[in-house]
Backbone as a printed PyTorch tensor [residue, N CA C, xyz], in Angstrom:
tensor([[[-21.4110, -28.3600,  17.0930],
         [-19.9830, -28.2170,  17.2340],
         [-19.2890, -29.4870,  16.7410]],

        [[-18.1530, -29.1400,  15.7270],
         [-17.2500, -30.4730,  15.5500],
         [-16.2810, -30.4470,  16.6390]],

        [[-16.3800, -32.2330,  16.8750],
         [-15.5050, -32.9240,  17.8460],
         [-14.4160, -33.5860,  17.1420]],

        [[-13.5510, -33.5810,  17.7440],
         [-11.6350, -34.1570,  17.3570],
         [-12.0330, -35.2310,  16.9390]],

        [[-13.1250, -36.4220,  17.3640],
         [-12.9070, -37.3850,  16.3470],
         [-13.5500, -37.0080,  14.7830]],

        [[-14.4010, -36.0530,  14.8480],
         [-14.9300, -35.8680,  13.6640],
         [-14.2470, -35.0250,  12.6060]],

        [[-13.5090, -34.3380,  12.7660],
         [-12.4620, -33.7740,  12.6310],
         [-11.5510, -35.0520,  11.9580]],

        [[-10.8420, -35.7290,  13.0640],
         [-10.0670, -36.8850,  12.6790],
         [-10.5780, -37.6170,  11.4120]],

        [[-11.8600, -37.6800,  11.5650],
         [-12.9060, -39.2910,  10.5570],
         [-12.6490, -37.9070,   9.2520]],

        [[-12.7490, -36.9050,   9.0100],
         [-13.0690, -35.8920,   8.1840],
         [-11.3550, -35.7790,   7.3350]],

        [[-10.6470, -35.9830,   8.2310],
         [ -8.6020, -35.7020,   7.6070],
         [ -8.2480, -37.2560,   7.5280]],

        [[ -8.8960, -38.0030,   7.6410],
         [ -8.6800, -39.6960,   7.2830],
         [ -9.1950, -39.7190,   6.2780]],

        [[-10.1850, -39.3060,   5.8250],
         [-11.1510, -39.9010,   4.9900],
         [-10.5980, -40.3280,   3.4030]],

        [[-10.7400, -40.9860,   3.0590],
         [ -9.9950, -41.4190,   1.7280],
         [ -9.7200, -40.6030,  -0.0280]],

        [[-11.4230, -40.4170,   0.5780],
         [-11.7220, -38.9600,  -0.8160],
         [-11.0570, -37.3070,   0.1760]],

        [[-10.6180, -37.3660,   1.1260],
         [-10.1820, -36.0380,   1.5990],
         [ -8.6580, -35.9370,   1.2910]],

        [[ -7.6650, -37.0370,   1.5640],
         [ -6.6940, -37.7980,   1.3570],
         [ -5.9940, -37.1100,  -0.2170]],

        [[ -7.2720, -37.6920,  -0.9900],
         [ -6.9420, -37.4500,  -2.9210],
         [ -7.3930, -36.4120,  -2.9060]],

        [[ -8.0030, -35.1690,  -2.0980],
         [ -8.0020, -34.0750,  -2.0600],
         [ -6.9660, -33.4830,  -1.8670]],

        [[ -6.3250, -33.6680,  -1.0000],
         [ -5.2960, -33.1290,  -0.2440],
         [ -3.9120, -33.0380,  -1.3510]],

        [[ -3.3860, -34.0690,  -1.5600],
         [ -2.4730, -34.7650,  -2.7740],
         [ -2.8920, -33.7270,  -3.8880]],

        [[ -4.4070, -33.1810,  -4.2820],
         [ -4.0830, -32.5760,  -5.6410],
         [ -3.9880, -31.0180,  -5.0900]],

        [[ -4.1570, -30.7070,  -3.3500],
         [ -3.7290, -29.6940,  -3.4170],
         [ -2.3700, -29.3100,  -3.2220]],

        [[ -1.3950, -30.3490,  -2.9150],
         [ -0.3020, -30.0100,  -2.7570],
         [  0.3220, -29.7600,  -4.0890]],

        [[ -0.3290, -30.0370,  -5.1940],
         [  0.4040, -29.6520,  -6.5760],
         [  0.9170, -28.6010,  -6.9600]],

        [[  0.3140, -27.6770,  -6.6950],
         [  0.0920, -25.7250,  -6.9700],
         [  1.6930, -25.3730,  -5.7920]],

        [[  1.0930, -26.0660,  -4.5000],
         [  2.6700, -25.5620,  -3.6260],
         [  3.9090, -25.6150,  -3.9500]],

        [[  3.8960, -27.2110,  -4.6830],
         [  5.1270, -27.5720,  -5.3280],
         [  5.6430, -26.8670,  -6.2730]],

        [[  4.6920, -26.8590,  -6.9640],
         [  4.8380, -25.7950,  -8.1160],
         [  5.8990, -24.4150,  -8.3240]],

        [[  5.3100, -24.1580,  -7.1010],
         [  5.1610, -22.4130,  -6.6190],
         [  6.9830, -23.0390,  -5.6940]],

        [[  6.7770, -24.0620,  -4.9290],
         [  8.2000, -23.5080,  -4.5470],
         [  9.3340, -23.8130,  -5.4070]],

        [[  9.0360, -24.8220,  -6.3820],
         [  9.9740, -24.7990,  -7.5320],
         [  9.9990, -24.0700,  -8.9150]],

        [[  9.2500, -23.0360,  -8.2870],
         [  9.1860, -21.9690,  -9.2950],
         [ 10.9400, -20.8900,  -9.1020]],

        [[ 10.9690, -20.6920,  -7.6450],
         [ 12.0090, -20.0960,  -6.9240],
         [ 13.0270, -21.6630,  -6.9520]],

        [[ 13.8900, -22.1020,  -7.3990],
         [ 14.6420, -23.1910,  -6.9370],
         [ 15.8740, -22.4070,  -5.5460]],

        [[ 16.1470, -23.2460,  -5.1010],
         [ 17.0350, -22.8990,  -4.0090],
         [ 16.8130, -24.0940,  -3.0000]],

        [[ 17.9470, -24.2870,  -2.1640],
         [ 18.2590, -25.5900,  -1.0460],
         [ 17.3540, -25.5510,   0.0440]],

        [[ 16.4860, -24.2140,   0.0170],
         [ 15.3320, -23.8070,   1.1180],
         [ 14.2260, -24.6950,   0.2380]],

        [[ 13.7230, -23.7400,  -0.9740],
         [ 11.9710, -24.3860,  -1.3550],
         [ 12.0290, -25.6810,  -2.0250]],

        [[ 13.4610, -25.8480,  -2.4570],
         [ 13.2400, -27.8860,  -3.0960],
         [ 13.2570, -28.3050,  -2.1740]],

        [[ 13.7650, -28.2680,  -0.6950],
         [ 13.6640, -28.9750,   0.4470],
         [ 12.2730, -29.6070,   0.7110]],

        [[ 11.8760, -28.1140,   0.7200],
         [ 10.0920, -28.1480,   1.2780],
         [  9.2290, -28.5650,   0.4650]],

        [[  9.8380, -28.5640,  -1.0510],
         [  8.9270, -29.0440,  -2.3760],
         [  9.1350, -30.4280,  -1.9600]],

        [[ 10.5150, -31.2460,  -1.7320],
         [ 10.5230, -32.7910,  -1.4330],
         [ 10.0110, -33.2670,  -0.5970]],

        [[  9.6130, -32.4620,   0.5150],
         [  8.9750, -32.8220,   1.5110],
         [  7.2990, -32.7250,   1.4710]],

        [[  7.0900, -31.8500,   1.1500],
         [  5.5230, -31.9440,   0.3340],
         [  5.0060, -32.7720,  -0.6220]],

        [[  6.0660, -33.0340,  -1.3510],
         [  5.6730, -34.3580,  -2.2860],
         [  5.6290, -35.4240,  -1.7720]],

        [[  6.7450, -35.8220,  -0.9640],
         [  6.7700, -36.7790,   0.3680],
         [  5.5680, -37.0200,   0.7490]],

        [[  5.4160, -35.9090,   1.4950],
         [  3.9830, -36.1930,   2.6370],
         [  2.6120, -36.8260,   1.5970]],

        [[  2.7410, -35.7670,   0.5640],
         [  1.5590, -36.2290,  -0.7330],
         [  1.4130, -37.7140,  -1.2330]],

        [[  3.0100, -37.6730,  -1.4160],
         [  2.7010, -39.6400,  -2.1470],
         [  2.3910, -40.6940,  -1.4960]],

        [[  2.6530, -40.2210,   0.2610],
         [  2.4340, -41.0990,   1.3220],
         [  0.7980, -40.9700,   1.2720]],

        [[  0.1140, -39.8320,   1.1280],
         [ -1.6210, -39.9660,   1.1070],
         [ -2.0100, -40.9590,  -0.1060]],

        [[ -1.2690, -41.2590,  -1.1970],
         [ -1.6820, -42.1970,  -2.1290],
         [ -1.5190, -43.5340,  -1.2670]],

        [[ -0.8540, -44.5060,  -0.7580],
         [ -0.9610, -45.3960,   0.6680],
         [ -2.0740, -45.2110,   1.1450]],

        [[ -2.2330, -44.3670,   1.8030],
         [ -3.0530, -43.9420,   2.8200],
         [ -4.4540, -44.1730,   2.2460]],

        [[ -5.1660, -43.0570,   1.7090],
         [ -6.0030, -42.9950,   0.8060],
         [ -6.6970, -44.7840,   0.6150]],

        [[ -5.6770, -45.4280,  -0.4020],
         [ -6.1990, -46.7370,  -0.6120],
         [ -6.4940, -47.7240,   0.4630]],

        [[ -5.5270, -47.2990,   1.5210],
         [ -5.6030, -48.1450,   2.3960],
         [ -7.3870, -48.2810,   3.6430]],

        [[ -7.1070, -46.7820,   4.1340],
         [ -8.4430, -46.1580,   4.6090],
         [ -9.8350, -46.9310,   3.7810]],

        [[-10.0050, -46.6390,   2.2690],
         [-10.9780, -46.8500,   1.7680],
         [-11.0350, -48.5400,   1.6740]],

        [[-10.3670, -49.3330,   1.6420],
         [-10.4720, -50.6620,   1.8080],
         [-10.6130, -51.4850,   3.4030]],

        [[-10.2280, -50.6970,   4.2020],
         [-10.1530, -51.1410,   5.6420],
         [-11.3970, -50.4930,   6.2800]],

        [[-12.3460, -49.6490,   5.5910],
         [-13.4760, -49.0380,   5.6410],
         [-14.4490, -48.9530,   5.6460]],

        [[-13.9250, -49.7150,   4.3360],
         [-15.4620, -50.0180,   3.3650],
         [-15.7610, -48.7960,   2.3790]],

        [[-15.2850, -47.9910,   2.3640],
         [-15.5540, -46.5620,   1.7370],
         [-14.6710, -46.4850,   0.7600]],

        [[-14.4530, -47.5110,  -0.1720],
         [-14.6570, -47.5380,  -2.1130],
         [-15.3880, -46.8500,  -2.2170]],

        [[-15.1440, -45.8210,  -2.7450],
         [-16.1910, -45.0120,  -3.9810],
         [-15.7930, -45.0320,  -5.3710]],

        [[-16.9800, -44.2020,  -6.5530],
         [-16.1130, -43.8350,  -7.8000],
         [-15.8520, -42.9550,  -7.9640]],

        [[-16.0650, -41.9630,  -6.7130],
         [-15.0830, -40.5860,  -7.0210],
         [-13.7160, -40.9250,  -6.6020]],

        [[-13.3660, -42.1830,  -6.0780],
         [-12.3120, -42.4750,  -5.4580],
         [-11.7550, -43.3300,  -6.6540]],

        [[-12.3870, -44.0540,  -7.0810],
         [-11.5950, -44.9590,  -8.1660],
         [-10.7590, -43.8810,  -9.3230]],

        [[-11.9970, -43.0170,  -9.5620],
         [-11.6680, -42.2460, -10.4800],
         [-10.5940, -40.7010, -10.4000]],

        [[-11.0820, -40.3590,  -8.9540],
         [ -9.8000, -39.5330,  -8.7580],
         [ -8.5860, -39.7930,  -7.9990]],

        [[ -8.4270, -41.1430,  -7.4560],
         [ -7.5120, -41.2050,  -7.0240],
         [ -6.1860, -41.3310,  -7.8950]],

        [[ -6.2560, -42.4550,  -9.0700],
         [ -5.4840, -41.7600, -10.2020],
         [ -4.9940, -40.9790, -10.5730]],

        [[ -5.5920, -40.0270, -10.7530],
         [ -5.9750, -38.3180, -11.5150],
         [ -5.0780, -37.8240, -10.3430]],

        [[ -5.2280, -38.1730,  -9.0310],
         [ -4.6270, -37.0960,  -8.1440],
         [ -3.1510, -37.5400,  -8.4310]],

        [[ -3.0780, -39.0830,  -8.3790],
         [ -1.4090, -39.7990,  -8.9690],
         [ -1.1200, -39.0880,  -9.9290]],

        [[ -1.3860, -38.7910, -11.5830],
         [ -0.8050, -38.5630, -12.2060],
         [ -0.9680, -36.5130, -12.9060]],

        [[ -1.3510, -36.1510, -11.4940],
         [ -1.6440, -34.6540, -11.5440],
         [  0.2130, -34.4900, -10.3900]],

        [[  0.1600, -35.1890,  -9.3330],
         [  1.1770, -35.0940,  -8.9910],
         [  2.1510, -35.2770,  -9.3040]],

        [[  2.6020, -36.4060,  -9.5270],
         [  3.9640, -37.1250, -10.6130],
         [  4.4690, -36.5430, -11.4130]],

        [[  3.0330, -35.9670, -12.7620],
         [  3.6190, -35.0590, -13.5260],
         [  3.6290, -33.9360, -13.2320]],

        [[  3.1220, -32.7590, -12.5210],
         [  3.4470, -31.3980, -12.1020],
         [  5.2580, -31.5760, -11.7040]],

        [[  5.0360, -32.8590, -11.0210],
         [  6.6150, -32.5200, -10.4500],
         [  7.4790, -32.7560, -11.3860]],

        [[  7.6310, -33.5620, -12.3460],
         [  8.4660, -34.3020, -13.2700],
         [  8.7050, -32.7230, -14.4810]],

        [[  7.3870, -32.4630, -14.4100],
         [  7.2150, -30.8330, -15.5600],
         [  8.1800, -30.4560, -15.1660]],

        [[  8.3000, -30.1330, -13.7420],
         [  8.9740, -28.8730, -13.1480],
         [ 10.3780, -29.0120, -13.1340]],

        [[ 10.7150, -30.5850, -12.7770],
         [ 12.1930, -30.3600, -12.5830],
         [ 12.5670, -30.9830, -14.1100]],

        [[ 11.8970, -31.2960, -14.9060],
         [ 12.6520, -31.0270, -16.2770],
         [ 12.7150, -29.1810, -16.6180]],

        [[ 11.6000, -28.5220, -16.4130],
         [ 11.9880, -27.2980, -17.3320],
         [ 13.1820, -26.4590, -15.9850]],

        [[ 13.5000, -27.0410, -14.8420],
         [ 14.4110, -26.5620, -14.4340],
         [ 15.7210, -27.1300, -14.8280]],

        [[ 16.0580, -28.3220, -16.1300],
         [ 16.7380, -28.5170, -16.5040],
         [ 17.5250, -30.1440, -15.6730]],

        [[ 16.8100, -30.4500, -14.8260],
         [ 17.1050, -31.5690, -13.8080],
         [ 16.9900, -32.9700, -14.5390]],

        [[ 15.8830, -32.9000, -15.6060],
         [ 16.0600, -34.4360, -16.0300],
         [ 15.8760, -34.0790, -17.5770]],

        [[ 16.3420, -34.8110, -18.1130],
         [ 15.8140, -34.8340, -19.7620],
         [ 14.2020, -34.8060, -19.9910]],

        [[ 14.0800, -33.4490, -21.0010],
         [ 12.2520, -33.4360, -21.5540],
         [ 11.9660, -34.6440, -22.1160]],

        [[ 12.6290, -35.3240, -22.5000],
         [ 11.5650, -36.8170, -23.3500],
         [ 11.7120, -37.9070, -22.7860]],

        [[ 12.2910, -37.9620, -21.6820],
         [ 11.6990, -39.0170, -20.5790],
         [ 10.2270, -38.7740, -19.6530]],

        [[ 10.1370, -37.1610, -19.3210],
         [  9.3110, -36.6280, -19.0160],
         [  8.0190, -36.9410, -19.9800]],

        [[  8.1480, -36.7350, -21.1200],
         [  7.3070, -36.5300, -22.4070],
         [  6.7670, -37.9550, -22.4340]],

        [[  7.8540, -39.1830, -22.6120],
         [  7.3650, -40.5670, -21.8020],
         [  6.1940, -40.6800, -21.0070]],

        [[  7.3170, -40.6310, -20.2100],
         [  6.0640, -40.8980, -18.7030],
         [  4.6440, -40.0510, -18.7890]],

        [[  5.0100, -38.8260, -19.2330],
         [  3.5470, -38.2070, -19.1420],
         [  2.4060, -38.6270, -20.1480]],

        [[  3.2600, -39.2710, -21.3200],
         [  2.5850, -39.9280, -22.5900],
         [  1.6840, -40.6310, -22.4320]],

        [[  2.5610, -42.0860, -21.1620],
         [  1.9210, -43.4440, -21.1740],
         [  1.0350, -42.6370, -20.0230]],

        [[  0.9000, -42.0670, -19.3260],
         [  0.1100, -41.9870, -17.8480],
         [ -1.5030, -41.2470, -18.7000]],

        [[ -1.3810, -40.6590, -19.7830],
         [ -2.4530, -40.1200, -20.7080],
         [ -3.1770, -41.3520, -20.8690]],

        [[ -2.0190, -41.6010, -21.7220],
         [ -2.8600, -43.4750, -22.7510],
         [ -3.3040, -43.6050, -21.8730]],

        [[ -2.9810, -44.6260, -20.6720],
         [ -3.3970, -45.2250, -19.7590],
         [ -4.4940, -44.8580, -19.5220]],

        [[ -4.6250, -43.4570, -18.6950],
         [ -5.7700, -43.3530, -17.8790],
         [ -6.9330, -43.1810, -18.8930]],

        [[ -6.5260, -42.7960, -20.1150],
         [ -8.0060, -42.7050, -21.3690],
         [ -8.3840, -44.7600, -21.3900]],

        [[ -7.5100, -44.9530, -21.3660],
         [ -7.7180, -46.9270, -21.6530],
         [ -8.7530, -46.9420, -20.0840]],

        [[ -8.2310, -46.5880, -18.9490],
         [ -8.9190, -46.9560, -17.7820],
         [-10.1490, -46.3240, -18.0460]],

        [[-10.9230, -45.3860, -18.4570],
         [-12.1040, -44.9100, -18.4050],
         [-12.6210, -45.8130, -19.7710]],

        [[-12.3620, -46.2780, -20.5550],
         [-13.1770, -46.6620, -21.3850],
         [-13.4940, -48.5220, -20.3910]],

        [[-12.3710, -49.0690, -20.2240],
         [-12.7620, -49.9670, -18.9980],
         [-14.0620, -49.7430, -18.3360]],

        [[-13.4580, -48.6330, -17.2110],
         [-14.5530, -48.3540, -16.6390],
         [-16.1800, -48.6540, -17.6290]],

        [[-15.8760, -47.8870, -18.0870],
         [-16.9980, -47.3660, -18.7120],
         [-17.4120, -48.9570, -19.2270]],

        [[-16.9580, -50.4930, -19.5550],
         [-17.2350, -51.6360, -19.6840],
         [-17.8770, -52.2950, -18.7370]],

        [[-17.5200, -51.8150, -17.5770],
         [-17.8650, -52.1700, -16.1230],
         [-16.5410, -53.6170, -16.0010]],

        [[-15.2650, -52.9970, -16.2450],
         [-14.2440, -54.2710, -15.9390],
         [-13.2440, -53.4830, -15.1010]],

        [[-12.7070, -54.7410, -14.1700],
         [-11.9750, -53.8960, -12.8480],
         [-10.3790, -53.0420, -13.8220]],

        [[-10.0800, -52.1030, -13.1180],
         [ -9.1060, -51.1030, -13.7560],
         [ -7.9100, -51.2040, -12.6660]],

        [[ -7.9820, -52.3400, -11.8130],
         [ -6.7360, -52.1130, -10.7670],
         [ -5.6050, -52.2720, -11.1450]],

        [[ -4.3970, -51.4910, -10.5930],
         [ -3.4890, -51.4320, -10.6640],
         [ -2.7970, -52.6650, -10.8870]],

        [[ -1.5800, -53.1590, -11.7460],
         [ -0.6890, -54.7330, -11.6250],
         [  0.0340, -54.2630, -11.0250]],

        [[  0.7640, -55.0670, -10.5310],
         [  2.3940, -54.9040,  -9.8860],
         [  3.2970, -54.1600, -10.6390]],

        [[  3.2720, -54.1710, -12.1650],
         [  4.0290, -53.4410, -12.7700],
         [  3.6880, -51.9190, -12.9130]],

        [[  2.3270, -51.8960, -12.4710],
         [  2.4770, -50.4920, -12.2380],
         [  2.1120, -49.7520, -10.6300]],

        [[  2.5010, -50.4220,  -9.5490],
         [  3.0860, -50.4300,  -8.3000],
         [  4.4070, -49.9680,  -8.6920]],

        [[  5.0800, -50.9840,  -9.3330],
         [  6.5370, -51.1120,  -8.9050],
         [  6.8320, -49.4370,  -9.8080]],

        [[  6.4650, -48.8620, -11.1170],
         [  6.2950, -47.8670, -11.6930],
         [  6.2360, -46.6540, -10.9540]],

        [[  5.0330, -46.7000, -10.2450],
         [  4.8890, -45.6830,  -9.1820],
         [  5.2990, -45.4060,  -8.1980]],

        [[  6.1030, -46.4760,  -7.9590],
         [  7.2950, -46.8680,  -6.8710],
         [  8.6340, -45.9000,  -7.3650]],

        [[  8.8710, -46.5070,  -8.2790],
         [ 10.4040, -46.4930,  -8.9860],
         [ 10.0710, -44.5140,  -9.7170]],

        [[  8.8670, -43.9020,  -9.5170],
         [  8.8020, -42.4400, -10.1590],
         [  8.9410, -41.7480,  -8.9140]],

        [[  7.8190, -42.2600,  -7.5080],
         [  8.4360, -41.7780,  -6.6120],
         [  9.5670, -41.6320,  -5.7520]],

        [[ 10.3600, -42.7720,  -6.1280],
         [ 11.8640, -42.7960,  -5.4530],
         [ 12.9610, -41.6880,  -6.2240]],

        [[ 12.2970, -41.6950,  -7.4300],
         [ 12.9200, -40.7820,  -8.2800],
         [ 12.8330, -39.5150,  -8.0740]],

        [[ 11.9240, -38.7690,  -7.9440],
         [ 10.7670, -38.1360,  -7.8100],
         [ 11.7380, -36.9210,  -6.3920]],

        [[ 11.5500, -37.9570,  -5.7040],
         [ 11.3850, -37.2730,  -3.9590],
         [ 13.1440, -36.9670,  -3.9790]],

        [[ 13.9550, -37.4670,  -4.5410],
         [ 15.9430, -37.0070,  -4.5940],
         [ 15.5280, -36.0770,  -5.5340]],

        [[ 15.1890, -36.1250,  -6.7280],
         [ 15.2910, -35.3730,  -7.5790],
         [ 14.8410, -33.8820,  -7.0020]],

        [[ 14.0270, -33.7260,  -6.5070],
         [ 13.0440, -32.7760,  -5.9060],
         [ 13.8300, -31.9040,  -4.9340]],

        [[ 14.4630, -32.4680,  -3.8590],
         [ 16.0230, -32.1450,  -3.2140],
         [ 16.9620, -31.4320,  -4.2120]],

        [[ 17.3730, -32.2760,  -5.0250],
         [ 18.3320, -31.5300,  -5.8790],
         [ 19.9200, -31.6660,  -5.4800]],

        [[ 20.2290, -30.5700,  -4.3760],
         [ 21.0580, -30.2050,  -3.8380],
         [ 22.0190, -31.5800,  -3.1790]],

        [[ 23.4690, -31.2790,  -2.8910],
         [ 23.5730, -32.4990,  -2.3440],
         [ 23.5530, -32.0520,  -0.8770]],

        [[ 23.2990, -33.1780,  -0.1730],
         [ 22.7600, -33.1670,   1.3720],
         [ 23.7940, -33.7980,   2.1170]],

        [[ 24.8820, -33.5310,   3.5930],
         [ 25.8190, -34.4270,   4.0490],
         [ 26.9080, -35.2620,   2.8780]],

        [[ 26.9590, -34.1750,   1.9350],
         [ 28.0720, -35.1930,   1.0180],
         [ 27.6750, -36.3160,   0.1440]],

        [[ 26.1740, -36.7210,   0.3860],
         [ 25.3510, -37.2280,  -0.5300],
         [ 24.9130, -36.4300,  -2.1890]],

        [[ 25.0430, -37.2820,  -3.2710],
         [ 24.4960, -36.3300,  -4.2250],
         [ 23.1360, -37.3190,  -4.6300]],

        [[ 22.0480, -36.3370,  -3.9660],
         [ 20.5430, -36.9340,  -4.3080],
         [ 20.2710, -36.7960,  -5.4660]],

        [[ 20.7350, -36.1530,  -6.6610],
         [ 20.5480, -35.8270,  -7.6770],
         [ 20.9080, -37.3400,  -8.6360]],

        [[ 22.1880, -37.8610,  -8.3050],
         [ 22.5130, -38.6950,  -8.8620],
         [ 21.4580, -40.0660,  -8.6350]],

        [[ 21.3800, -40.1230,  -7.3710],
         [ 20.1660, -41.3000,  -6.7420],
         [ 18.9390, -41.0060,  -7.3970]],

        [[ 18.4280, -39.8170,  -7.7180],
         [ 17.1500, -39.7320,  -8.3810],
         [ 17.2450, -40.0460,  -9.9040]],

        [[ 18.5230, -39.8690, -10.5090],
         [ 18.7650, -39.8180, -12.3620],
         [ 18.6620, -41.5280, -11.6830]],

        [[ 19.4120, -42.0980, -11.1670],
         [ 19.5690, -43.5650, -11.3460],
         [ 17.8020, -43.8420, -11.2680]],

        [[ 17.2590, -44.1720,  -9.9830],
         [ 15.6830, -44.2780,  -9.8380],
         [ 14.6800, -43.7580, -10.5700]],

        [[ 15.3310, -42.8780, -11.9880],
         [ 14.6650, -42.1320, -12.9600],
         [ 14.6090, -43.3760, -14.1700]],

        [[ 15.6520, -44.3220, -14.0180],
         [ 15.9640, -44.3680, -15.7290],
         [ 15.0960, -46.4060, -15.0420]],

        [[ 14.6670, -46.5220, -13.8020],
         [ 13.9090, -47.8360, -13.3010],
         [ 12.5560, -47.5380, -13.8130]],

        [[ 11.8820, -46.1450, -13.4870],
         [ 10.9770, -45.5590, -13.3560],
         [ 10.6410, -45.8440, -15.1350]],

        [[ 11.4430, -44.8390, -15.7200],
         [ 11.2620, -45.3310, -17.0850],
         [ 10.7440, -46.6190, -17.6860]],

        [[ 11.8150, -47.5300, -17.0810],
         [ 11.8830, -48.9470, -17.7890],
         [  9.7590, -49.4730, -17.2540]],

        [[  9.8800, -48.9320, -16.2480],
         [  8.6790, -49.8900, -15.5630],
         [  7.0100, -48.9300, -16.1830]],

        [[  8.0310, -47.7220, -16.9920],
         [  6.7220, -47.1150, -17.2040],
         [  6.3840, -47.4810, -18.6250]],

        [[  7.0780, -47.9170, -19.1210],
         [  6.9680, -48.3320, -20.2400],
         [  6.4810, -49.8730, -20.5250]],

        [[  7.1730, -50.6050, -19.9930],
         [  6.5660, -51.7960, -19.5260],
         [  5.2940, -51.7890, -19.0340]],

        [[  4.8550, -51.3740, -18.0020],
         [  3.5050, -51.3770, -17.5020],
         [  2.6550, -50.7740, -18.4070]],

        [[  2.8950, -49.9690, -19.0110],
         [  1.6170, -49.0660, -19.8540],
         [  1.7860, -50.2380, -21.3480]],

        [[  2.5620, -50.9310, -22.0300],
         [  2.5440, -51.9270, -22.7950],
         [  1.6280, -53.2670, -22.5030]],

        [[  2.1010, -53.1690, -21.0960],
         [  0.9200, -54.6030, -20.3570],
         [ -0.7490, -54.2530, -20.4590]],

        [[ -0.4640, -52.7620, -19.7730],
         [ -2.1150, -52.8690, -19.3780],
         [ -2.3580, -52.8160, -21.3550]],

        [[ -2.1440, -52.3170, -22.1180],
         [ -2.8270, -51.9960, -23.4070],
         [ -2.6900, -53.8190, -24.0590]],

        [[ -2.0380, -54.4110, -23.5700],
         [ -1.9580, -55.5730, -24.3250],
         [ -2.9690, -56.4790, -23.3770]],

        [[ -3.3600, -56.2640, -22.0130],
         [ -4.2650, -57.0040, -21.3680],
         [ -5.6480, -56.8670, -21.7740]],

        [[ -5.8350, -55.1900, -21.9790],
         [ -7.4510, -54.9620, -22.4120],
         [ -7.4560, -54.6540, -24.1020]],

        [[ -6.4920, -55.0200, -24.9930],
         [ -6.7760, -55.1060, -26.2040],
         [ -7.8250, -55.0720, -26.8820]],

        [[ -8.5230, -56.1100, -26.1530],
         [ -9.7180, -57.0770, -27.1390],
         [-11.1230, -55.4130, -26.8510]],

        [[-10.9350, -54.9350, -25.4600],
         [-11.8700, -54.0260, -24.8930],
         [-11.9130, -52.5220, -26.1720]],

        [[-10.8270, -52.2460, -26.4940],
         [-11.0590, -51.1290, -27.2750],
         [-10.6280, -51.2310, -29.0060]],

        [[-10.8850, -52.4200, -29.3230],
         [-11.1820, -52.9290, -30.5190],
         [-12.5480, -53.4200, -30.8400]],

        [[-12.7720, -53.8170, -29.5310],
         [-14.6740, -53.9190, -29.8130],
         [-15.9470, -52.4840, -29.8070]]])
């Protein structure tokens, strides 16, 4: 029989975490398939809860000890399976411009093909600050945009275009850094 802490150790767990995050993709999906002030609610709030397991996730596996490389490698993948499902969605619902989208989804490609050939060097692939602050500045964007609607006389829409065009700047920047840091790696 499973017991509540095992249970608990089993919905903590870091690789369950980046499980979880790539299943909330399909929901989002699906409720911004229907737009309305009901399912973007619940889509922002699901993305919410999701980007908070990216925290989580890293945090667990370092306070743990339970680094893995299914973790190095999908925890990423679960970042930029989420980010962009959502970014897809509320561009083809007409919410943000396609070639900012086309951007971001560009550099998050490059990138993660640059991080596996890393890998594959055996050289660390961690995140800089500039692409913290990136993943920062997509999810702040990200989670208004996702809302839509305005809320109490607030227009979240506008707060997300603003936190859209940071997101940009830092995604571009950061994906310029990392390719100019490991240069020398995929010229050899």
């Amino acid at each position: 029989m499973i017991t509540g802490r095992q249970i608990k150790e089993i919905l903590t767990h870091p690789n369950s975490l980046t499980l979880y995050r790539i299943g909330a993709v399909p929901a989002i999906v699906i409720l911004l398939l229907f737009p309305n002030r009901v399912s973007t609610f619940f889509a922002a709030l699901l993305f919410s809860a999701a980007a908070i397991t990216d925290y989580l996730d890293g945090y667990y596996a370092r306070r743990r000890g339970l680094v893995s490389n299914f973790g190095k490698i999908m925890d990423p993948l679960a970042d930029k399976l989420l980010v962009s499902s959502a970014f897809i969605m509320i561009s083809s619902l007409g919410w943000v411009p396609a070639w900012i989208v086309c951007i971001i989804i560009g550099r998050e490609l490059a990138v993660n093909g640059l991080r596996n050939i890393i890998i594959q060097k055996g050289k660390d692939v961690s995140a800089s600050w500039l692409g913290k602050y990136k993943t920062g500045f997509q999810i702040a964007s990200i989670i208004p945009l996702l809302f839509h609607y305005p809320y109490f006389g607030i227009d979240l829409h506008a707060i997300g275009s603003f936190f859209l065009w940071g997101a940009l700047l830092f995604t571009v920047w950061s994906g310029a850094d990392y390719f100019i840091r490991f240069r020398k790696l995929f010229l050899s």
